[in-house]
N, CA, C and O of each residue as an XYZ file, in Angstrom:
592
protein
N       0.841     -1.173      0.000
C       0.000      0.000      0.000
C       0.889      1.239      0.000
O       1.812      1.292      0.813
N       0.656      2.335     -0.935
C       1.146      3.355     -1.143
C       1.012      4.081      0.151
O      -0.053      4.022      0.766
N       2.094      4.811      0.633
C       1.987      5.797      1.828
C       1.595      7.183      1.787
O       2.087      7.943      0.953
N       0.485      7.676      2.883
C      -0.698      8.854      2.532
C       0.209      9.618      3.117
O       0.595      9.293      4.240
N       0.630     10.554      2.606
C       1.221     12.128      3.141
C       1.196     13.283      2.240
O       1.154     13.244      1.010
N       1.232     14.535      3.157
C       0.972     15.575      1.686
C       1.783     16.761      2.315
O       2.255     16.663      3.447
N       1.934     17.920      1.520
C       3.049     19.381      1.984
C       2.005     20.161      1.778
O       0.830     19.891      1.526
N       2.363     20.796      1.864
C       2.003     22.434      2.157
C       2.520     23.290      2.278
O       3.556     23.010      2.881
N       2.424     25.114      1.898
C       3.648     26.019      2.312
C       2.688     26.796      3.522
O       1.628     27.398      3.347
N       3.526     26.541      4.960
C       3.087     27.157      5.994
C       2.492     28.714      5.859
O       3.133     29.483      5.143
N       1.295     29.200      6.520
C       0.793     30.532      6.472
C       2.469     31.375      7.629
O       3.409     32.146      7.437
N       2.164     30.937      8.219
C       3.558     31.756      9.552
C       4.664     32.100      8.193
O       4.756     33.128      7.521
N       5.420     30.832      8.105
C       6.570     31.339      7.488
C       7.265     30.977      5.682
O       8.321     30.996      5.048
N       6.139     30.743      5.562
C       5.984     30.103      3.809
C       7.262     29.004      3.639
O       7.810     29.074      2.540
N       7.625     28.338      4.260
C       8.121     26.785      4.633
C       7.307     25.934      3.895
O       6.184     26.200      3.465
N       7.842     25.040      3.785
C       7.230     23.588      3.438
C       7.013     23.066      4.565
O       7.853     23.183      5.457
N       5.817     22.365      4.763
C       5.342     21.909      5.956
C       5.358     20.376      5.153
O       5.117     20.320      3.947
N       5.721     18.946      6.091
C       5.185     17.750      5.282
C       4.254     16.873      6.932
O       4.531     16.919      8.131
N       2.956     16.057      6.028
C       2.628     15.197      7.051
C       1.608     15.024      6.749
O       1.314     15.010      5.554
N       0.578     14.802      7.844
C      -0.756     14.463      7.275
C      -1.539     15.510      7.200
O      -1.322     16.460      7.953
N      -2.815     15.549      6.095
C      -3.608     16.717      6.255
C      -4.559     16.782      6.817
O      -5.302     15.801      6.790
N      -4.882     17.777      7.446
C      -6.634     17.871      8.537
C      -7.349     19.233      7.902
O      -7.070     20.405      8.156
N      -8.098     18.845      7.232
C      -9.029     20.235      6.730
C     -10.189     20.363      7.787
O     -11.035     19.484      7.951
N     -10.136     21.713      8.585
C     -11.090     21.785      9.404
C     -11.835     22.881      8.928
O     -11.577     23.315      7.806
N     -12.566     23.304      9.493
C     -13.946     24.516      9.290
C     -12.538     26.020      9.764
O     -12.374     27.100      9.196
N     -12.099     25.674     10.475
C     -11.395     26.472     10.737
C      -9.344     26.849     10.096
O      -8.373     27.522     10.443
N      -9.692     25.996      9.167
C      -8.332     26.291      8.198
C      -7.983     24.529      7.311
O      -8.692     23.562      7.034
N      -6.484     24.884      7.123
C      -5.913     23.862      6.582
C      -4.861     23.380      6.955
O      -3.982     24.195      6.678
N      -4.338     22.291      7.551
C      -3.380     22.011      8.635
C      -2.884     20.624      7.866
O      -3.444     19.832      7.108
N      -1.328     20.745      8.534
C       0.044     19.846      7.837
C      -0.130     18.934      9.344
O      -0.388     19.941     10.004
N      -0.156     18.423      9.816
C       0.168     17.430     10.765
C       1.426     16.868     10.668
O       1.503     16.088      9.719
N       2.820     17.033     11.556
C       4.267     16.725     11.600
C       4.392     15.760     12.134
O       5.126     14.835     11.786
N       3.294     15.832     13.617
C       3.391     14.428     14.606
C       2.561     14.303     15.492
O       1.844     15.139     16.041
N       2.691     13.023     15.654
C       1.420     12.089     16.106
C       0.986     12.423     17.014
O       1.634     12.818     17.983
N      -0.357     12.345     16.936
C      -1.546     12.719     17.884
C      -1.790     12.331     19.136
O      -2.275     11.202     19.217
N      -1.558     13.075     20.455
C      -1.352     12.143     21.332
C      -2.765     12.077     22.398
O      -3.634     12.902     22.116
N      -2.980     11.383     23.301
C      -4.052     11.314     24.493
C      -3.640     12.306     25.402
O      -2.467     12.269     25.775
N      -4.707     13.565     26.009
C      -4.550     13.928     26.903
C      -5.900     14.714     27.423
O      -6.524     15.599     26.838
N      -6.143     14.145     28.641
C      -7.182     14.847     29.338
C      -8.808     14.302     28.728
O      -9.806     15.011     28.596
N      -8.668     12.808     28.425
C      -9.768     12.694     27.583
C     -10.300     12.855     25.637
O     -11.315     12.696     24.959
N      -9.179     13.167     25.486
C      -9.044     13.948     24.240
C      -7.689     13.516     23.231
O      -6.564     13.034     23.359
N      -8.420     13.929     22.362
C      -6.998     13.782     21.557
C      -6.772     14.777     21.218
O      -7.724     15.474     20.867
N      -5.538     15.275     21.163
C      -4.646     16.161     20.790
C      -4.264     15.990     19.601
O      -4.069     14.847     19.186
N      -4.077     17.098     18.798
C      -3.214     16.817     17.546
C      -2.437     18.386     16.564
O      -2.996     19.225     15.857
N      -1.271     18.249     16.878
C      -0.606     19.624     16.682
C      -0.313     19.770     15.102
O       0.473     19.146     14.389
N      -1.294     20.897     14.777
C      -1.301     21.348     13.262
C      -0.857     22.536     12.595
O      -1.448     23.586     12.845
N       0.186     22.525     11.705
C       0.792     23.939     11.298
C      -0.437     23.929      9.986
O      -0.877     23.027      9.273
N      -0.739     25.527     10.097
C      -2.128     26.176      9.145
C      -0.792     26.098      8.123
O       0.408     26.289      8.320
N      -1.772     25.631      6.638
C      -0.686     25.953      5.601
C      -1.788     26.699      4.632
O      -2.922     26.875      5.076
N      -1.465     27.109      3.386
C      -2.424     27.554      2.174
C      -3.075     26.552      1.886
O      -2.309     25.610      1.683
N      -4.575     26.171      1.713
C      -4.559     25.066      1.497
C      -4.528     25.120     -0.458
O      -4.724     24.052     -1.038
N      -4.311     26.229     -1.186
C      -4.246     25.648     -2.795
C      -2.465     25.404     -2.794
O      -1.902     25.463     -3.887
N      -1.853     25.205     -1.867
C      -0.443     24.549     -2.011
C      -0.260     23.222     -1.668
O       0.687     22.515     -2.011
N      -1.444     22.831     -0.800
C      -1.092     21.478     -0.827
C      -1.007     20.701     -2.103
O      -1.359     21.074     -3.222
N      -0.430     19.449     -1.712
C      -0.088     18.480     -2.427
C       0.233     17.085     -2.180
O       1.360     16.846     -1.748
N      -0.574     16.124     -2.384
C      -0.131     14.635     -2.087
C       1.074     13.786     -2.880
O       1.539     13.846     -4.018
N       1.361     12.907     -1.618
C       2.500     11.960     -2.411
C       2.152     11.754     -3.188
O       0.947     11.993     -3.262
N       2.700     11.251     -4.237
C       2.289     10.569     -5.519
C       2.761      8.903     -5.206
O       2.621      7.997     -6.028
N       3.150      8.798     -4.289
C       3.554      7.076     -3.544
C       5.047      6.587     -4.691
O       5.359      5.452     -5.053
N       5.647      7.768     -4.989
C       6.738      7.055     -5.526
C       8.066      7.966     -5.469
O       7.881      9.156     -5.726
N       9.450      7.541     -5.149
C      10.190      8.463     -5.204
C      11.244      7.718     -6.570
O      11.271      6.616     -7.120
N      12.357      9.553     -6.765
C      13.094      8.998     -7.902
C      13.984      9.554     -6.991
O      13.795     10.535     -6.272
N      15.107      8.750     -7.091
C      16.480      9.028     -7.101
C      16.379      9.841     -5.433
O      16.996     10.896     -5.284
N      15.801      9.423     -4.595
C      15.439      9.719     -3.794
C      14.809     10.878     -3.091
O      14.863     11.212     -1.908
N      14.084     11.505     -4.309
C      13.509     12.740     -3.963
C      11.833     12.082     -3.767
O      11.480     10.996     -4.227
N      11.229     12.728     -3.231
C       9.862     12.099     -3.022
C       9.002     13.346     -4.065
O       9.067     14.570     -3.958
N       8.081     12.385     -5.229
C       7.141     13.440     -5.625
C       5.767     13.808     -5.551
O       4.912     12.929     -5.449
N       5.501     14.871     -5.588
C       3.865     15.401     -5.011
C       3.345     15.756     -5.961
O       3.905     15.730     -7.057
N       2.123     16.183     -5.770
C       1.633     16.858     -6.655
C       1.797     18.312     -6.800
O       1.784     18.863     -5.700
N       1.954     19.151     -7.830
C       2.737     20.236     -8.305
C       3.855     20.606     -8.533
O       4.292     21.705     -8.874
N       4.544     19.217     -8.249
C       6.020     19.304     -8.655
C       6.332     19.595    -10.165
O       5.334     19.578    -10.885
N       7.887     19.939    -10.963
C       7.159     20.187    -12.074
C       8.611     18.999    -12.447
O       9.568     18.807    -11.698
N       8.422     18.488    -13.519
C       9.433     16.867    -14.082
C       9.220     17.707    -15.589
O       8.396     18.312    -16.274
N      11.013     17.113    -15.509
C      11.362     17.281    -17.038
C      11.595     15.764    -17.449
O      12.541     15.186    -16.913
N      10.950     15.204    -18.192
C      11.189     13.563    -18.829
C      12.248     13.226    -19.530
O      12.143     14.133    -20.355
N      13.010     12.758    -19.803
C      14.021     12.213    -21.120
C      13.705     10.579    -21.597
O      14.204      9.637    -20.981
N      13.174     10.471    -22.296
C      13.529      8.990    -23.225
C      14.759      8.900    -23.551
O      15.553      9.837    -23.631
N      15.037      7.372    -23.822
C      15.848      6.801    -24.578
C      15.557      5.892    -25.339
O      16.424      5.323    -26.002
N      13.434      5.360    -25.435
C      13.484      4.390    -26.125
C      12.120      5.718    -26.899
O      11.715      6.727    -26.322
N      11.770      5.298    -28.101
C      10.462      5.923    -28.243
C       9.332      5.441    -27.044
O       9.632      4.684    -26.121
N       8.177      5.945    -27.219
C       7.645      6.305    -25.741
C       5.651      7.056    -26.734
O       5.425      8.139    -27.275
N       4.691      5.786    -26.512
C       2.821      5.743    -26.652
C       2.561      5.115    -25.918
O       2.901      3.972    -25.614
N       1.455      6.287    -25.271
C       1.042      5.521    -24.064
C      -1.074      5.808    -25.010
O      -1.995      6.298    -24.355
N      -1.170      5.534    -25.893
C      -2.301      6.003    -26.720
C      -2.881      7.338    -26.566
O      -3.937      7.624    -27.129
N      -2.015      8.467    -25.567
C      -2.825      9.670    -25.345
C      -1.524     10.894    -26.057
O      -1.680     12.080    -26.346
N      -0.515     10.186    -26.145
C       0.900     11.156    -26.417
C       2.244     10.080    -27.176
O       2.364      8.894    -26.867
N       2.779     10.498    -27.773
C       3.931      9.683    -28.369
C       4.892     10.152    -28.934
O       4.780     10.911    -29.897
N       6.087      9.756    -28.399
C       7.341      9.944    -29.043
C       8.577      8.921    -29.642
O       9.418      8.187    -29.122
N       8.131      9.366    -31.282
C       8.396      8.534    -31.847
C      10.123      8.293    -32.422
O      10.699      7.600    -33.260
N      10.539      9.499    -31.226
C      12.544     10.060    -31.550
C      12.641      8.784    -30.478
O      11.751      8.307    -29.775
N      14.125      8.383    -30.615
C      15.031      8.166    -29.297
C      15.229      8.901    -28.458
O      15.026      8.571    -27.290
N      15.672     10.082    -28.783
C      15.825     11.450    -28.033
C      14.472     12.442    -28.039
O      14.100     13.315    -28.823
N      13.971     11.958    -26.929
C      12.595     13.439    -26.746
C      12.521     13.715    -25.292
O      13.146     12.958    -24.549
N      11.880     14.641    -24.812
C      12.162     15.711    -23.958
C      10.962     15.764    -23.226
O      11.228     16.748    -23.915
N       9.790     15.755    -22.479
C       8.959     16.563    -22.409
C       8.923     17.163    -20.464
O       9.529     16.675    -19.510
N       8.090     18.198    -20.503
C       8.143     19.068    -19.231
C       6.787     19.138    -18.890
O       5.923     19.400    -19.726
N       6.454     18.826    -17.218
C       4.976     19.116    -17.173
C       5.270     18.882    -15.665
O       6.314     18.654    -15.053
N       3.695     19.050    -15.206
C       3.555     19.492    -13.794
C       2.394     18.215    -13.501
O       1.419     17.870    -14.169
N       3.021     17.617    -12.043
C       2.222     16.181    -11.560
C       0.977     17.240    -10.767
O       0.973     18.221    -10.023
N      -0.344     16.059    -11.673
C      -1.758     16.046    -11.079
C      -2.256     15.303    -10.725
O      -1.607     14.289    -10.986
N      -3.251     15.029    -10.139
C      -4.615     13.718    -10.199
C      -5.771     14.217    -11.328
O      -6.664     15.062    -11.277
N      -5.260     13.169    -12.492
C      -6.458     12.993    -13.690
C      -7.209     12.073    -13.651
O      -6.683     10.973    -13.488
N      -8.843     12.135    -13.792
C      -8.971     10.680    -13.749
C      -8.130      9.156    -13.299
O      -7.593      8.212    -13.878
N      -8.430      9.645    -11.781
C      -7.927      8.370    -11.316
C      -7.029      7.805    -10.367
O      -7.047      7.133     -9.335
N      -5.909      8.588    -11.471
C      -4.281      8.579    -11.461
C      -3.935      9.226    -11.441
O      -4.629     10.134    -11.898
N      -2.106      9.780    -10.795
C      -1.244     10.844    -11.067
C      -0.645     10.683    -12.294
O      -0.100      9.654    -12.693
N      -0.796     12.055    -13.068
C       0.520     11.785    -14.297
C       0.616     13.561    -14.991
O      -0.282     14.403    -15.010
N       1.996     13.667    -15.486
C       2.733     14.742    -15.394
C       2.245     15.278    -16.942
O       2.482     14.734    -18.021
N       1.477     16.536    -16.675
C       0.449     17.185    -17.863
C       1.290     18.437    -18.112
O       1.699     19.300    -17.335
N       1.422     18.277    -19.421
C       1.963     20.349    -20.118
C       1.385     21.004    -19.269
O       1.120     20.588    -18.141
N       1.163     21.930    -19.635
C       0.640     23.338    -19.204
C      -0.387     23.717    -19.535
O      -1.005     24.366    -18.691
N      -0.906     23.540    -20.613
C      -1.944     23.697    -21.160
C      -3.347     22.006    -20.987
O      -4.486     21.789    -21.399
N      -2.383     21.287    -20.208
C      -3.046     19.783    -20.237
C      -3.682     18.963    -21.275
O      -4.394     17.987    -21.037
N      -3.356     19.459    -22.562
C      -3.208     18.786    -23.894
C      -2.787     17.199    -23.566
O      -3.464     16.171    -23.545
N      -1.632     17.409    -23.365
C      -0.985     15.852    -23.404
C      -0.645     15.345    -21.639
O      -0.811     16.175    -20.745
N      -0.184     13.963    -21.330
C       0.106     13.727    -20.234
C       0.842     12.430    -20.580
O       0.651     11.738    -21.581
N       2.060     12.130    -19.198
C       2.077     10.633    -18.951
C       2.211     10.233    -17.998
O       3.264     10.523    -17.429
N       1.173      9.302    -17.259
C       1.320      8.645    -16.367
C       1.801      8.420    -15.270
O       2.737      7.687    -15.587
N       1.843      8.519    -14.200
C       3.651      8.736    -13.006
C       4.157      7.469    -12.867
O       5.229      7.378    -12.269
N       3.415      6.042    -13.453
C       3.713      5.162    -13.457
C       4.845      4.560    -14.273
O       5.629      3.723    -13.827
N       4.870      5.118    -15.665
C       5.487      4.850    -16.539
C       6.506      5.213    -16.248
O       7.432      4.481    -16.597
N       6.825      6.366    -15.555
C       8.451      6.496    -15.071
C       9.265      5.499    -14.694
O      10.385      5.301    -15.164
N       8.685      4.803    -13.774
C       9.464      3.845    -13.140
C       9.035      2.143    -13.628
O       9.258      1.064    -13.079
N       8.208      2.574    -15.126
C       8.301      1.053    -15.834
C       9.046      1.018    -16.924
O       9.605      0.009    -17.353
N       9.099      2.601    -17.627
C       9.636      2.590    -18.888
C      11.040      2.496    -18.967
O      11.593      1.580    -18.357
N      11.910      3.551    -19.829
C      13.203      3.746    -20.369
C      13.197      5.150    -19.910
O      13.561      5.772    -20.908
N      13.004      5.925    -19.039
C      12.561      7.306    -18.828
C      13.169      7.878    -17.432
O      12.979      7.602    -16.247
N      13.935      8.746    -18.082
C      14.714      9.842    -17.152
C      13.774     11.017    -16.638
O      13.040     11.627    -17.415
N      13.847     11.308    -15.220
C      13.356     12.167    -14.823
C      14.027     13.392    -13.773
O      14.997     13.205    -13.038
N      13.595     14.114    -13.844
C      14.492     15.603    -13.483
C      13.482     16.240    -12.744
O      12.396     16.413    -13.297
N      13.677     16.679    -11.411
C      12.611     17.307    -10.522
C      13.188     19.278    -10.919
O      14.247     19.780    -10.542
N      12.477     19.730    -11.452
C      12.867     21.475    -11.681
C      12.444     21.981    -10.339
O      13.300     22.718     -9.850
N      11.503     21.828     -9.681
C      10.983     22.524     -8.677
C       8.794     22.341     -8.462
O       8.117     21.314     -8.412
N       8.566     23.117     -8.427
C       6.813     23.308     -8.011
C       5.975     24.618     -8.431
O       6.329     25.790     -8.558
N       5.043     24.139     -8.557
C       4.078     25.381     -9.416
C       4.063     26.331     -8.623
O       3.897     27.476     -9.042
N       4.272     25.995     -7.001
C       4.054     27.125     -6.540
C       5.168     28.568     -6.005
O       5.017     29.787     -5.922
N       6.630     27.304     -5.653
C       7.890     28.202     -6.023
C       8.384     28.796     -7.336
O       9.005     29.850     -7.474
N       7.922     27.761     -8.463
C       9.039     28.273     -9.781
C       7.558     28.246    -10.636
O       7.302     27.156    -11.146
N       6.656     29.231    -10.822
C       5.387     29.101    -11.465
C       5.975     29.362    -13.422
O       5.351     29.071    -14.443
N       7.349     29.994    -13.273
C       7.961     30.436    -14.615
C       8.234     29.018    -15.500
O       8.103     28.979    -16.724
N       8.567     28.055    -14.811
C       8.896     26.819    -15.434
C       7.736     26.106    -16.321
O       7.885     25.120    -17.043
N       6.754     26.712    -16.131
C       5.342     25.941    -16.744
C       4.780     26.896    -17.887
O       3.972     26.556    -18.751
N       5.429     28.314    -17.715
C       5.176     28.767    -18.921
C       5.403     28.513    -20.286
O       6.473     27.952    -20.524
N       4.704     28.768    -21.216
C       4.750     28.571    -22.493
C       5.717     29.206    -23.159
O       5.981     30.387    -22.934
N       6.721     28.043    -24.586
C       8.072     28.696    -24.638
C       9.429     29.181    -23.877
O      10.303     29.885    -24.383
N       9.420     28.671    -22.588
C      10.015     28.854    -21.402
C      11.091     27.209    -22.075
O      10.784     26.018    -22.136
N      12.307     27.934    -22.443
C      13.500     27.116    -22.820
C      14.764     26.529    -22.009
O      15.757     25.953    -22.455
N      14.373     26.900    -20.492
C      15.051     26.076    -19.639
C      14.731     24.804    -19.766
O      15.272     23.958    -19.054
């Protein structure tokens, strides 16, 4: 079973907060650590984050970075690469996009969400991956014509 955790950038100090999430009536909270018994009650200590920054694991890491959603991945093939929604039919192709939940599944969509692939295929295919950063630190990386 894939492991449930998600980030957030803290309201206090615009940090990355990581852990579990608690959406209450009264904000949006990162949970760091575990909830403990006291006085009848449970306790449970929550840093308020934005909640349009959160982002869930995607339950897979590369190269030991862990990825979420809004991260933004630059792809590299080495073999051609159809998944029936997108295809590259070079040895050498490139593509750049930002991890979502589409129907279903996570998988890393342009900018415009034309095309996508899968987050699975990373780690079945021939496919290099490159973490640039997040929509919400580097929002320039997802622009259109943007040749980094």
């Amino acid at each position: 079973m894939r492991e449930s955790k998600y980030r957030g950038k803290r309201i206090d100090n615009g940090e990355w907060a990581y852990g579990d999430l608690i959406r209450h009536r009264c904000g949006t909270f990162i949970c760091t650590n575990t909830a403990r018994y006291s006085g009848g009650a449970i306790e449970v200590a929550g840093i308020e984050v934005y909640p349009e920054t959160v982002g869930e694991f995607v339950g897979l890491s590369y190269t030991g970075l862990d990825i979420y959603e809004g991260d933004v991945l630059r792809l590299y093939g080495g073999e051609p690469y159809d998944n029936g929604v997108i295809s590259f039919m070079d040895y050498d192709w490139e593509f750049t996009g930002h991890v979502i939940f589409q129907n279903g599944s996570f998988v890393v969509s342009e900018s415009n969400d034309a095309c996508c692939i899968w987050i699975d295929a990373i780690f079945c295919e021939d496919i290099d991956v490159e973490k640039l950063g997040n929509i919400h630190d580097n929002p320039e990386l997802l622009k259109e014509g943007n040749d980094e």
